[in-house]
Structure formats: C-alpha cells, structure tokens
VEXLO-271530 format. One record per residue (C-alpha): residue in one letter; x, y, z; residue number from 1. Coordinates in steps of 0.2 Angstrom, whole numbers. Example, Ala and Ser with C-alpha at 12.3 -4.5 7.8 and 13.67 -1.06 7.14 Angstrom:
resn, east, north, up, resi
a, 62, -22, 39, 1 $
s, 68, -5, 36, 2 $
//
This chain:
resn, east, north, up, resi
x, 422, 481, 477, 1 $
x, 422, 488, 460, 2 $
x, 406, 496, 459, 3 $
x, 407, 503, 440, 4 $
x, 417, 503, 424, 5 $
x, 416, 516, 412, 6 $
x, 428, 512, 396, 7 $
x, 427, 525, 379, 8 $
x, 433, 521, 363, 9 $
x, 445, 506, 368, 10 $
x, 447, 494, 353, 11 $
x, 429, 489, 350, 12 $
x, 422, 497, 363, 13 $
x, 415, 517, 358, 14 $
x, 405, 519, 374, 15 $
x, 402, 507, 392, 16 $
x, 396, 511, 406, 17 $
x, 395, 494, 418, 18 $
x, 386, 494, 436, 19 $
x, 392, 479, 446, 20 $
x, 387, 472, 462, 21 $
x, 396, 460, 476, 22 $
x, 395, 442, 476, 23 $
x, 399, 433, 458, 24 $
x, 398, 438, 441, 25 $
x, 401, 429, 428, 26 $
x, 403, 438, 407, 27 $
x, 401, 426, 394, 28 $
x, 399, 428, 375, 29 $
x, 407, 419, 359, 30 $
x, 424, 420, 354, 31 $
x, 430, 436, 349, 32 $
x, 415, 447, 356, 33 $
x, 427, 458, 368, 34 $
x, 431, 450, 383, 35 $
x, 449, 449, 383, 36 $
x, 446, 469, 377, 37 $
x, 436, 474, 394, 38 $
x, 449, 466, 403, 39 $
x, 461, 475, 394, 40 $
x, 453, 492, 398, 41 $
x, 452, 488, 415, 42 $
x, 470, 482, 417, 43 $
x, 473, 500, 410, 44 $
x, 463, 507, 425, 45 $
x, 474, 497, 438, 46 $
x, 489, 505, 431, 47 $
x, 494, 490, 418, 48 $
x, 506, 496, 402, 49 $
x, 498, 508, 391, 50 $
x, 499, 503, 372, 51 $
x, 495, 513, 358, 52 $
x, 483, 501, 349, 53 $
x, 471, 500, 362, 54 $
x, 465, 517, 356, 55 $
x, 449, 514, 348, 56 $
x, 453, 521, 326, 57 $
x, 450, 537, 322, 58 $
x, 448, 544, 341, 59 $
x, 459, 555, 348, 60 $
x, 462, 545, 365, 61 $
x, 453, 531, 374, 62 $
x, 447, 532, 390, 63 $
x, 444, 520, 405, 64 $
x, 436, 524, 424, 65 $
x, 434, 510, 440, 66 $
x, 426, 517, 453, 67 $
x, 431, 507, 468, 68 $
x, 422, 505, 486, 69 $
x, 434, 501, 501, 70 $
x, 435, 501, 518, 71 $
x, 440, 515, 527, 72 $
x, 454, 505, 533, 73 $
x, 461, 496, 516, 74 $
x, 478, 498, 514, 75 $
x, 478, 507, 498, 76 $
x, 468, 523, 506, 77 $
x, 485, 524, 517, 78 $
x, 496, 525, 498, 79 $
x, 482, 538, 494, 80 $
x, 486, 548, 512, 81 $
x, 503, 545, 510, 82 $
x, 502, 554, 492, 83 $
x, 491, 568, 499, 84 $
x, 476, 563, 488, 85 $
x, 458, 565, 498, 86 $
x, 451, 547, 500, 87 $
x, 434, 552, 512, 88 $
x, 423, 542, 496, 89 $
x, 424, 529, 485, 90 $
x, 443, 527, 477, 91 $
x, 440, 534, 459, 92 $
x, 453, 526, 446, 93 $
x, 456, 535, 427, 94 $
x, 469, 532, 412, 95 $
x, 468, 539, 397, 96 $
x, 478, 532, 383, 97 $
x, 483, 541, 366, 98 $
x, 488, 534, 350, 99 $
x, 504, 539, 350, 100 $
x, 507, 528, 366, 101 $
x, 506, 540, 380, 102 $
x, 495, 540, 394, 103 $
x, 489, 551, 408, 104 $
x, 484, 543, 425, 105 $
x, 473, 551, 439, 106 $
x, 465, 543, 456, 107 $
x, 451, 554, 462, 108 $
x, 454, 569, 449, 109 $
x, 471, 571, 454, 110 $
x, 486, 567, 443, 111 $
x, 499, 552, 449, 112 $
x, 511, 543, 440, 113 $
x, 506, 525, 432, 114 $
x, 518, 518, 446, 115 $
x, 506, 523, 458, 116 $
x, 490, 520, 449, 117 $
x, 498, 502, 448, 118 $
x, 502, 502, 467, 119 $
x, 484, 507, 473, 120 $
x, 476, 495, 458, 121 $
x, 487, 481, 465, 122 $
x, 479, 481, 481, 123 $
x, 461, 482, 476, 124 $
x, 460, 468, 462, 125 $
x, 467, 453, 456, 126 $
x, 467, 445, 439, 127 $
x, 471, 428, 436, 128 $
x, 471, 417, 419, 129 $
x, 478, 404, 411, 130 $
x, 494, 412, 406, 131 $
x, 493, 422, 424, 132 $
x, 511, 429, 429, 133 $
x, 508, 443, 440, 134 $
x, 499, 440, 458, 135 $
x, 500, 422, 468, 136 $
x, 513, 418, 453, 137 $
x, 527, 431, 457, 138 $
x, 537, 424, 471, 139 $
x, 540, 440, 480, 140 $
x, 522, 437, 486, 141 $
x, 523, 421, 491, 142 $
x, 531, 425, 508, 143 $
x, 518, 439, 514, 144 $
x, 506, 426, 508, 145 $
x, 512, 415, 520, 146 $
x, 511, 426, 534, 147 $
x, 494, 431, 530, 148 $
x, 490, 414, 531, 149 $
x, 500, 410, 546, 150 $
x, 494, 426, 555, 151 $
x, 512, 431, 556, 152 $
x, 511, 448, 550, 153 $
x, 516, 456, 569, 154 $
x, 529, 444, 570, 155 $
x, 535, 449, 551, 156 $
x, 534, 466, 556, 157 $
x, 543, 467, 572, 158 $
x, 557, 458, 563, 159 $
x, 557, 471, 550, 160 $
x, 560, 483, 565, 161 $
x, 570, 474, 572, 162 $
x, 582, 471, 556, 163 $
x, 580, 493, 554, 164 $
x, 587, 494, 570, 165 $
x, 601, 481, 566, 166 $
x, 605, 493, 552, 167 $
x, 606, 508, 558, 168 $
x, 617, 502, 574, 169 $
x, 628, 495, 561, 170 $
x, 629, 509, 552, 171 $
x, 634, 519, 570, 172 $
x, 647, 507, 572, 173 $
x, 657, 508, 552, 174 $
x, 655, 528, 556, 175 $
x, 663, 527, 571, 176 $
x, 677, 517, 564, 177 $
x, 680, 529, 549, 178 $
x, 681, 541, 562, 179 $
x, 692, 533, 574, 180 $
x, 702, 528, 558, 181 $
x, 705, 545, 551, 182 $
x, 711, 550, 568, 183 $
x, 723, 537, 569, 184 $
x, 730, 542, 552, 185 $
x, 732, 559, 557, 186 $
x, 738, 557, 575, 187 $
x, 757, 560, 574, 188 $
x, 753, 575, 563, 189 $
x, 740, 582, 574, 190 $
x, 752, 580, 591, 191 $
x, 765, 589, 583, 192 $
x, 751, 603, 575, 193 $
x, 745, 603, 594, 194 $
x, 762, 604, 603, 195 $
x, 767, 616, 589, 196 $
x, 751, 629, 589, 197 $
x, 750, 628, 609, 198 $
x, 770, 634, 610, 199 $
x, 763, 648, 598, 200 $
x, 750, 654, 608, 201 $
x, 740, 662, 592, 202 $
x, 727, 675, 596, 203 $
x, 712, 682, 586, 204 $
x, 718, 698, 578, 205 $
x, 735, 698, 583, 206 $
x, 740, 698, 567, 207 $
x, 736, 715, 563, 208 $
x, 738, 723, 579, 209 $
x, 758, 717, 577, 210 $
x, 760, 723, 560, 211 $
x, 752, 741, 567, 212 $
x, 764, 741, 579, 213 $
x, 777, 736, 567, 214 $
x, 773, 748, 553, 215 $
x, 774, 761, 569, 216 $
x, 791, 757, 574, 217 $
x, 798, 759, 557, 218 $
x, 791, 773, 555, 219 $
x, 802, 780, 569, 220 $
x, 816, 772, 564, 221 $
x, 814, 780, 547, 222 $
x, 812, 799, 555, 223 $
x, 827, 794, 571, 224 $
x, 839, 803, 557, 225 $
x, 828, 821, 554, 226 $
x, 826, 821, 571, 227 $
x, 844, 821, 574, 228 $
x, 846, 832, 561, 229 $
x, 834, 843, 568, 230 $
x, 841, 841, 587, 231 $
x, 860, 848, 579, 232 $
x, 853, 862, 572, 233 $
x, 842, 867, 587, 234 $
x, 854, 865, 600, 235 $
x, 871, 860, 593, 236 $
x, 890, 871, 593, 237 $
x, 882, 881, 580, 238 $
x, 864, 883, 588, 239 $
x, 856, 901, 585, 240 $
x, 849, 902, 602, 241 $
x, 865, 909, 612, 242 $
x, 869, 920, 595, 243 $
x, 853, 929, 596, 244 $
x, 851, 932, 616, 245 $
x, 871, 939, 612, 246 $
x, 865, 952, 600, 247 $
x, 848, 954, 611, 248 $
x, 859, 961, 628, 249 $
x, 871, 972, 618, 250 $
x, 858, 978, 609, 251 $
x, 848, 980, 627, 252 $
x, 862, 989, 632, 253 $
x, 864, 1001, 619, 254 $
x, 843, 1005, 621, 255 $
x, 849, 1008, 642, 256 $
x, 862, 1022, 632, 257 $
x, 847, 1030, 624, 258 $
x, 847, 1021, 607, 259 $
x, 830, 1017, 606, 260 $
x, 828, 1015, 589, 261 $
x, 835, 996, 592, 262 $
x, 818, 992, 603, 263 $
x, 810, 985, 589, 264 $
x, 825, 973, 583, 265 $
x, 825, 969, 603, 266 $
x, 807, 963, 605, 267 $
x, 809, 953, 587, 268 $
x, 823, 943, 596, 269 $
x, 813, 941, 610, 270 $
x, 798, 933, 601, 271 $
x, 812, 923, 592, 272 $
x, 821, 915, 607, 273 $
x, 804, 913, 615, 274 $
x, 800, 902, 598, 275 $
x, 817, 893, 597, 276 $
x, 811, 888, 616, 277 $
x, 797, 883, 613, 278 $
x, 801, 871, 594, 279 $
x, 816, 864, 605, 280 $
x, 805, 859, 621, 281 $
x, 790, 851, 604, 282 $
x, 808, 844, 599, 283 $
x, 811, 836, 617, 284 $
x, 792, 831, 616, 285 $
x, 797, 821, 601, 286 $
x, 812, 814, 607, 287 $
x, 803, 807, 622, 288 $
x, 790, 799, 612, 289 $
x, 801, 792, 597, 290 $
x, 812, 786, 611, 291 $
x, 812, 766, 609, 292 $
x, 822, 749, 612, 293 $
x, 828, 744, 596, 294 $
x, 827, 726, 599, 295 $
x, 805, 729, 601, 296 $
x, 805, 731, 581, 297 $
x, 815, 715, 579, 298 $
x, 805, 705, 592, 299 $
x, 787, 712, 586, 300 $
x, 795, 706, 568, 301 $
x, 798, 688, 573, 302 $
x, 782, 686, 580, 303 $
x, 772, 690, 566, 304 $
x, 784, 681, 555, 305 $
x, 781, 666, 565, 306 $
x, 762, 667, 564, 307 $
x, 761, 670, 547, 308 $
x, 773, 655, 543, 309 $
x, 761, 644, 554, 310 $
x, 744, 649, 545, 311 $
x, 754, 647, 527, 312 $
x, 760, 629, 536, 313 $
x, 741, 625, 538, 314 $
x, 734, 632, 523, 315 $
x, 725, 645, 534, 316 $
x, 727, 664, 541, 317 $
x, 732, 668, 557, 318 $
x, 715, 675, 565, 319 $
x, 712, 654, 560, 320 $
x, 725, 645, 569, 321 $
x, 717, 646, 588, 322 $
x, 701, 638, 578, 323 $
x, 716, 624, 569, 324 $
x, 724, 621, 587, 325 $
x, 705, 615, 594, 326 $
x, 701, 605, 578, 327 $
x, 718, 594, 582, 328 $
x, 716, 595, 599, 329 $
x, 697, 586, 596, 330 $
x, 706, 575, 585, 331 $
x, 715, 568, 598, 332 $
x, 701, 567, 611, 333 $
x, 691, 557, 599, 334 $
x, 707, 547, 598, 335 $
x, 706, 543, 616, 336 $
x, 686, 545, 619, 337 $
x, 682, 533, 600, 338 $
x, 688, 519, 604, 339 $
x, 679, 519, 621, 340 $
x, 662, 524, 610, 341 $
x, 666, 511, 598, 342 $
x, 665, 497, 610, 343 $
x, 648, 506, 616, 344 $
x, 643, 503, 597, 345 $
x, 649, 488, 595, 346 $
x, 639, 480, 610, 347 $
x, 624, 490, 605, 348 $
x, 625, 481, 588, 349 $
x, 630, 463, 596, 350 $
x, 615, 465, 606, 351 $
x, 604, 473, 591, 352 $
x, 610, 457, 582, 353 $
x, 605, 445, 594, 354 $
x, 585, 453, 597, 355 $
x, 586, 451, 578, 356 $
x, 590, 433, 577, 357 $
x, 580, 429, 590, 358 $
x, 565, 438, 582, 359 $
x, 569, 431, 564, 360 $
x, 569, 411, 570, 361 $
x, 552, 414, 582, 362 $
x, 545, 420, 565, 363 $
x, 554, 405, 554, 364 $
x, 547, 393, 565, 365 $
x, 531, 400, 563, 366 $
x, 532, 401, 544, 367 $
x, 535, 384, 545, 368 $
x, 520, 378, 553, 369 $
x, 511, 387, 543, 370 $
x, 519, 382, 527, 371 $
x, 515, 365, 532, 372 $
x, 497, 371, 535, 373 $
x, 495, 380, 520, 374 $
x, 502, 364, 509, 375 $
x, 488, 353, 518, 376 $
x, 474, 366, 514, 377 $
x, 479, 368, 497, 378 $
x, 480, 350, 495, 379 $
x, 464, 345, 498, 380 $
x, 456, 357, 487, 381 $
x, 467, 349, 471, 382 $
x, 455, 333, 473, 383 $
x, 440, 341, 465, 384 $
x, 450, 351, 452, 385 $
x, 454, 334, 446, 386 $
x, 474, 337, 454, 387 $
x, 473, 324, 465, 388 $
x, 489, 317, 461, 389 $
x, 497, 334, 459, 390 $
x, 504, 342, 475, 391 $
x, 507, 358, 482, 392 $
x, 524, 361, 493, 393 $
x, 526, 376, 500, 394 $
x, 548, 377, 499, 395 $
x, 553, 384, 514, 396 $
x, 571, 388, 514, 397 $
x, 581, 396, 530, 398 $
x, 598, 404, 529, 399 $
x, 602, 410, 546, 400 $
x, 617, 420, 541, 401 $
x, 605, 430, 530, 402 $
x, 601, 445, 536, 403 $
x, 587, 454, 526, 404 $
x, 572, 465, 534, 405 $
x, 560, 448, 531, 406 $
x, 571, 438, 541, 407 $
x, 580, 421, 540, 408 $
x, 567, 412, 524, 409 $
x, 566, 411, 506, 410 $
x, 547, 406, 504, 411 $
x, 542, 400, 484, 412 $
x, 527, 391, 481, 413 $
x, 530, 373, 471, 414 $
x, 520, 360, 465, 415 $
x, 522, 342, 458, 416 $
x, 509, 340, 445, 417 $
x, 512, 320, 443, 418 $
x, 520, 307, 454, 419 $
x, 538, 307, 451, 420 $
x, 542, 321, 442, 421 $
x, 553, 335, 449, 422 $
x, 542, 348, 461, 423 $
x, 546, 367, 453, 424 $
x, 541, 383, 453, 425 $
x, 520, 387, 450, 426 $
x, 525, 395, 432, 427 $
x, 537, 384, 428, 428 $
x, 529, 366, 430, 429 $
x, 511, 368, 430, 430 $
x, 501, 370, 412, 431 $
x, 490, 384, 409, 432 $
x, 475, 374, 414, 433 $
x, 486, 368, 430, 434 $
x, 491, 385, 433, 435 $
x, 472, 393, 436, 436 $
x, 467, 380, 444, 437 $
x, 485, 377, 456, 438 $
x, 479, 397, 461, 439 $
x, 461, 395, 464, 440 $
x, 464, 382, 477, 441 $
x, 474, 395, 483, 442 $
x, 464, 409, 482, 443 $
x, 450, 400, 491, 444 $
x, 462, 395, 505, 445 $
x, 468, 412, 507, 446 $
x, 452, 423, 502, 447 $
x, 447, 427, 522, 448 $
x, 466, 428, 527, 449 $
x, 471, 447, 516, 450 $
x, 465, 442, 499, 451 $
x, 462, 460, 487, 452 $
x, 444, 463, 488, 453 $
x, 441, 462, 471, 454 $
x, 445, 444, 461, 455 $
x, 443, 442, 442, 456 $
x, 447, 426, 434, 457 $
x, 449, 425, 414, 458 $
x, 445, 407, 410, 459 $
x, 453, 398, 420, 460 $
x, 439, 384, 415, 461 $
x, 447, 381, 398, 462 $
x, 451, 363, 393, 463 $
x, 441, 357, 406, 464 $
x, 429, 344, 408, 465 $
x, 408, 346, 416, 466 $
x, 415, 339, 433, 467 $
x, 430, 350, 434, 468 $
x, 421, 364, 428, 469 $
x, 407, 362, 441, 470 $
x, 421, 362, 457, 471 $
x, 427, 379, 450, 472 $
x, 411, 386, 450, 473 $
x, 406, 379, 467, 474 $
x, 425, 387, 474, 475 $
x, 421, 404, 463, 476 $
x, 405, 404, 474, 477 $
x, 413, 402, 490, 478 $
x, 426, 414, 486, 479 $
x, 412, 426, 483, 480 $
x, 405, 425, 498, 481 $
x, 421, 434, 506, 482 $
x, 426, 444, 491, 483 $
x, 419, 452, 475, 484 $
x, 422, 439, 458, 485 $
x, 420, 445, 442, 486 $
x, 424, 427, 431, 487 $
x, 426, 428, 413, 488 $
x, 420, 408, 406, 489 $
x, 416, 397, 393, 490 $
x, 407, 385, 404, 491 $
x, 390, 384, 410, 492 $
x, 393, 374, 427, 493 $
x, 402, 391, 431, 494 $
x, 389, 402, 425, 495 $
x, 377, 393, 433, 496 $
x, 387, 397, 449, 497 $
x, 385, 417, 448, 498 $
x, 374, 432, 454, 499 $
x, 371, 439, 442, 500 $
x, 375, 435, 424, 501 $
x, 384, 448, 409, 502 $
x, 384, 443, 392, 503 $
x, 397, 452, 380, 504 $
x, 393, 453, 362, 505 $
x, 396, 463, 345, 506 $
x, 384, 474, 338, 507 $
x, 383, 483, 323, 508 $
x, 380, 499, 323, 509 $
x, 372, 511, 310, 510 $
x, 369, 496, 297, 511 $
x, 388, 489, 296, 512 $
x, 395, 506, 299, 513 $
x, 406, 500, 313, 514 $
x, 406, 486, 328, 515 $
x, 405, 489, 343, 516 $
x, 407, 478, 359, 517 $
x, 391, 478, 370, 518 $
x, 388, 472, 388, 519 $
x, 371, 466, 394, 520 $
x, 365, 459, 411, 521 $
x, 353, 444, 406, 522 $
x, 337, 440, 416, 523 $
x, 331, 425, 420, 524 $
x, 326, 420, 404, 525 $
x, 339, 426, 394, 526 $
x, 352, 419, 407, 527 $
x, 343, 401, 404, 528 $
x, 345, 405, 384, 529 $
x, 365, 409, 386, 530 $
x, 368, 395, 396, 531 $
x, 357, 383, 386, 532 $
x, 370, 389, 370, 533 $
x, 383, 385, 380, 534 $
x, 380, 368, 384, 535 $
x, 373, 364, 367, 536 $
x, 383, 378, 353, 537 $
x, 378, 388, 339, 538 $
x, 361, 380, 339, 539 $
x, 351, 380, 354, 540 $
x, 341, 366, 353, 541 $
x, 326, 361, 367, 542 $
x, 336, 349, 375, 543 $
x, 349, 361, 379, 544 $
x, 336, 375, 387, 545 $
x, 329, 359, 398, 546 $
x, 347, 354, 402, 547 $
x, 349, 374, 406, 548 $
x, 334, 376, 416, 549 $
x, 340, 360, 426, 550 $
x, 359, 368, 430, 551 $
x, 352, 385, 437, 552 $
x, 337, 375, 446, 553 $
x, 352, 363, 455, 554 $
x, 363, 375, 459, 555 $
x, 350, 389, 462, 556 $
//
C-alpha cells in the first residue's frame, strides 16, 4: 500500500506530507483546489514523464516521495533484486524534477533510470480516469489479464518455455545449415587443398631447416673452386713437397761430408715438409667433408620451393599449412557428419514444435473459457453502472500458425455500448464516462485475481447521476476490501462510501503572498460539512447537512 506522500514545491503545492491508511480514501474539494496537481506529483513518483512546468515558480526543483509497503513477495521487489537495489523494507520511490525539464529518479536512495522507476511504479499502482489510456486500456495487458483471471499463468508460462526452447532449437538447425552450406560451397576446393597438402607432407619448421641446409650447400659449392685451387698447389706437377725433401737429402748428404753448416737449413725443411703434411691431410679433411651429391642442392631447392609456393597458394607460411591441411580435412568431415547432425536438429526442432503447439492450444482453450467467463462477470456488473445494454466481449482471436512466446491468441477487450452498434476497442467506442466505469467493472472482477495493490480512480463519477454514483461507491468499497483505493470525486454517494475522508483545498499564505494547495483529513463533523456542500453547492444549507448526516448514517 502507499503509506505516505511527500511532494515540495510542485505547481501549487510548497510543502505535503500525506500519511495514508488501507481500505478507501476518497479527496474531494472544489474545482481547481489541486487535485489533478497531487496526482500529477504522484504520477512523477511512479516514473510518469517529467515536465518542466510542474516545477513549483521560483524554486530550483520540485520534489516528490511515495513510500510504498509490499509483500515480501510482490513482483516488483524481484525488478529491485534483479537491479541490485536492497528491498528488506518498505519500497521508497523519489523524482525530482527541474525547471529546465530534467529529472533525477531514485528507489531506496539509489539512483535508476525513469524506465525503471516506471517499471516498479507500474506494478504497485494504478490510475484510472475518464480519459484513462494506460492500465486495463492498453491492449498488451489484456491477455495477462486474462490469464490472471483464468488462473492460467503456469500454463502461459510453460508455453513461453516452451516457445524459448522452440527458438533456440531453430536457431541450432539454420546454424547447422549455414555450416553444412558453407562446406558444400567449398568442397571441391577443399578436396583438391586436402589431396594436394597431403601429397606435400608439410612439417612444422621444415621451412627453415631446408633453407640451412640450402644456404650450406651453396656455400660449398661456392668454395668447391679454392679448394681445387688449393688441392693443385698442394699436391699438383708443380707441388713444393718433392722439391724440398730433394734439396733436404742432398743437403743431408753434404752434412754426412762434414758440411755442417747446412744443419740449420736441413731442420727448416724438415719443420716445412712436416707442415706441408700436415695443411694437405687439413686439405683432405676438407675434401672429405665438402664432398657432396650435387643433385642434394637441386632436390633440397625443389622442396622448399614447393612449400613456399603452397603457403603463398593459401595465403599463409609454411610452418601453417599442416594447421590449413586439418582445417579442410574438418571441412569435409562436417560434410559427411552435418548432414547426419542436421537431421538430429531438425527432429529436435519437429519435436520442439509439436510440445509447443500442443502446450499453446491446451492454454488457448483455456483462454477461452475464461474469456467467456470474464465477459459474464463483467456483464453483470454493467447493470448498476446504468450499462445494462452495453456489453463486454472479450475478442479472442487464434492463429495457430503464429508462433509467438504467448502462444496461439490475440486477446483485446471490446465493448458494445448500445444494441446494434459495432462492438470496438475499450478507447475506441466507449465515452469517457463509459470508459471509467467499462474498467471498474473490471477492476472489481479482477481485484483478488493480480490486481496492483494500490488503486486510484480520478473521477470516474463525472456525468453521472445519484443512482450511478452510489453503485461506484458500493464497488470502490468492495474493491477496497482487497486492495488499497485512493478515489478522487465530485460525488457524495462516493464519499460517503470511504474510510477515511481528504479534503483538498487553497490557502493563502502570508495575507495573499502566494496560494498554496493544502490537504486535510476531515472528522466526523467536518466529513458531514464537505459532503453536506456537495449535495447541496456553494451554500450549505440545513437540509443538505440532514441529507449528509442521513448518507454517512446508511452507508455507515
């Protein structure tokens, strides 16, 4: 319920604060005392559009606050939870609105965007009037209504599982088929890229160990010449080996005649031929290991070649092409493994389908019993409302190719106001006094079966006659048995019907400095007086206190 309203400087209203209690309360006061103005502010508080001009003149911003009691299991503490906003106490709702249109929204001291506000706000109170198009008029309640009437809210809900899983296993099933798609698009390419890389036989780092060896060979095939070179030198016809061990024994002989002086010159060639011997076996060494086939160079060459044409070929580099041969060879298992997984889907999704349409027309059936109920409970509130050649249809229409998470049924509320016209849609056919009370039948219908906890109706009495006026009350009063009703009114067979009683009038403040809007619960007697001038106008005479005295005794 809404426990208190606190509004500063909005319009004509400096400073409010407004305790309220369950049951019924009805605010009445003269044209043009602020009603339409505290409705505004609370509209403001329930997330409503923000305007500029509700900002009371000269004040920086306007202010208003709804502090809301729910049960712990209310629907709009799960928005709050679900928006990590604490929710252990009452619900508090705040707007502020400043005069160059902008507004600031908070729930519980935290700030939240006006969408949310007006999400939460939603679900804890709804206003109705004359000229009413939000709530019980917008047609995209009219099928929860329905359900909440029917009791079909698990049947609604296992179909809207039911269509999620639809979805998704039609989802599976056009993935698949793009999948199994591109492979066919790609097949011949990717069994020639398969045949192709497999006759290759590419392996990580290949690449580089065959250009080592490459650059190795080349290498010796660049030195082959020096060797050769060197080889002729060493040991060719003009060698200086057998030259020097030549010289060496003649001059050994001559140092066997006594020449010794040559010993030096014999030990020198010594250490020389020793030398030669040992550069020619290094130069043998050599030979031995810069000996190679020829053909290795131009076989190591065509190799690399071909790898490097190959990764060039598929846009890659050649440590990448065993990675390219599995990608096609996957390519083509999902080729021959899709098609067997795309039936899987595909029955998956048939059966999916089926649990769907079989949920979706129990539930239609369902609705329609109920809509048929819901028409007759309606109807036989219109009577009293002085609608009793009006009708209420509730146009049920099933489409069981449609295939939407509320199943099979397109469910608007109609009414016919007079024999033979054409039946329509609520806004559409039905007068503003029509309209308020086409939706209080409703509301009373509906109000133990998911009605918001807290009900305000903005005269929806206007234009009416004493009779009239007195079966809205009587229904106000038996929708506040189940629900919190605030009522704003202009007749005294409602206000005689409430709790407790508000009168909204102007004051002036500080001898004509400004007017301001005031609220103030009546007593007994001042109850009597306010209903006494509504019954009789701007001057209360006896005769409209003892006509006063005599409503609130009866109804009392």
């Amino acid at each position: 319920m809404l426990n208190t309203l606190s509004v500063r400087n909005i319009v004509l209203i400096d400073q409010l604060d407004l305790a309220l209690d369950g049951g019924m309360t009805v605010l009445t006061g003269e044209t043009g005392a602020g009603k339409s103005i505290l409705l505004d502010a609370l509209t403001l508080a329930l997330g409503g559009r923000g305007d500029a001009s509700l900002v009371r003149a000269g004040c920086d911003s306007g202010q208003v606050v709804a502090v809301l009691q729910l049960a712990k299991n209310h629907p709009a503490r799960a928005a709050l939870r679900d928006n990590a906003i604490p929710d252990d106490e009452d619900v508090i709702l705040r707007r502020v609105q400043y005069p160059d249109g902008r507004t600031r929204a908070f729930i519980n001291d935290q700030p939240v965007s006006a969408a949310l506000l007006q999400r939460v706000g939603s679900q804890i109170v709804e206003i109705h009037g004359q000229h009413d198009d939000r709530a019980l008029v917008d047609v995209a309640t009219h099928r929860s209504s329905l359900d909440t009437f029917g009791v079909l809210e698990g049947q609604a809900f296992a179909v809207r599982e039911a269509w999620s899983a639809l979805t998704d296993a039609q989802d599976a099933v056009m993935a698949q088929k793009a999948l199994v798609a591109e492979a066919l698009a790609q097949e011949d390419y990717a069994r020639h890229a398969v045949e192709e890389l497999s006759k290759l036989g590419a392996a990580v780092g290949e690449e580089e160990e065959l250009a080592e060896r490459r650059q190795h060979l080349q290498q010796i095939e660049r030195s082959a010449s020096d060797v050769k070179e060197t080889d002729d030198i060493l040991n060719g016809p003009s060698a200086p080996a057998p030259a020097l061990s030549s010289l060496m024994r003649r001059l050994l002989r001559k140092i066997d005649s006594g020449a010794t002086l040559f010993q030096p010159i014999v030990d020198a060639l010594d250490a020389s031929l020793i030398a030669l011997d040992h550069t020619s076996d290094t130069l043998e060494a050599l030979k031995r290991e810069m000996a190679y086939d020829p053909s290795e160079l131009e076989n190591v060459e065509e190799r690399l070649f071909a790898l490097r044409a190959a990764a060039r070929k598929h846009q890659t580099v050649c440590d990448e092409l065993p990675a390219i041969l599995k990608k096609y060879a996957g390519d083509l298992e999902m080729l021959q493994s899709g098609e067997t997984r795309l039936a899987a889907l595909k029955h998956a999704a048939a059966k999916a389908l089926a649990d769907y349409s079989a949920l979706a027309a129990t539930l239609s059936a369902g609705r329609a019993k109920a809509a048929a109920a819901l028409g007759e409970a309606v109807g036989a509130e219109l009577p009293d409302l002085k609608l009793g050649a009006a009708k209420f249809i509730v146009d049920h229409q099933v489409d069981k190719d449609r295939i939407a998470a509320s199943g099979f049924d397109q469910i608007a509320f109609h009414v016919q106001t007079n024999p033979g016209t054409m039946a329509g849609p609520l806004l559409k056919v039905a007068s503003g006094g029509e309209l308020s009370r086409f939706l209080l039948a409703l509301k009373v219908v509906l109000a133990d079966r998911g009605s918001a906890p807290v009900l305000i109706f903005d005269e929806i009495d206007t234009g009416v006659g004493g009779a009239v006026a007195d079966a809205i009350g009587r229904r106000l009063a038996r929708l506040a048995g189940k629900v919190q009703v605030l009522a704003v009114t202009h007749a005294p067979q409602v206000a005689a019907r409430a709790q407790r009683h508000l009168l909204i009038e102007k004051q002036a403040v500080e001898e004509g400095a400004f007017v301001r809007t005031h609220v103030k619960p009546l007593d007994k007697p001042a109850r009597r007086e306010e209903v006494a001038r509504m019954l009789s106008g701007a001057e209360v005479t006896a005769e409209a206190r003892a006509a006063a005295s005599k409503l609130l005794s009866e109804v009392g």
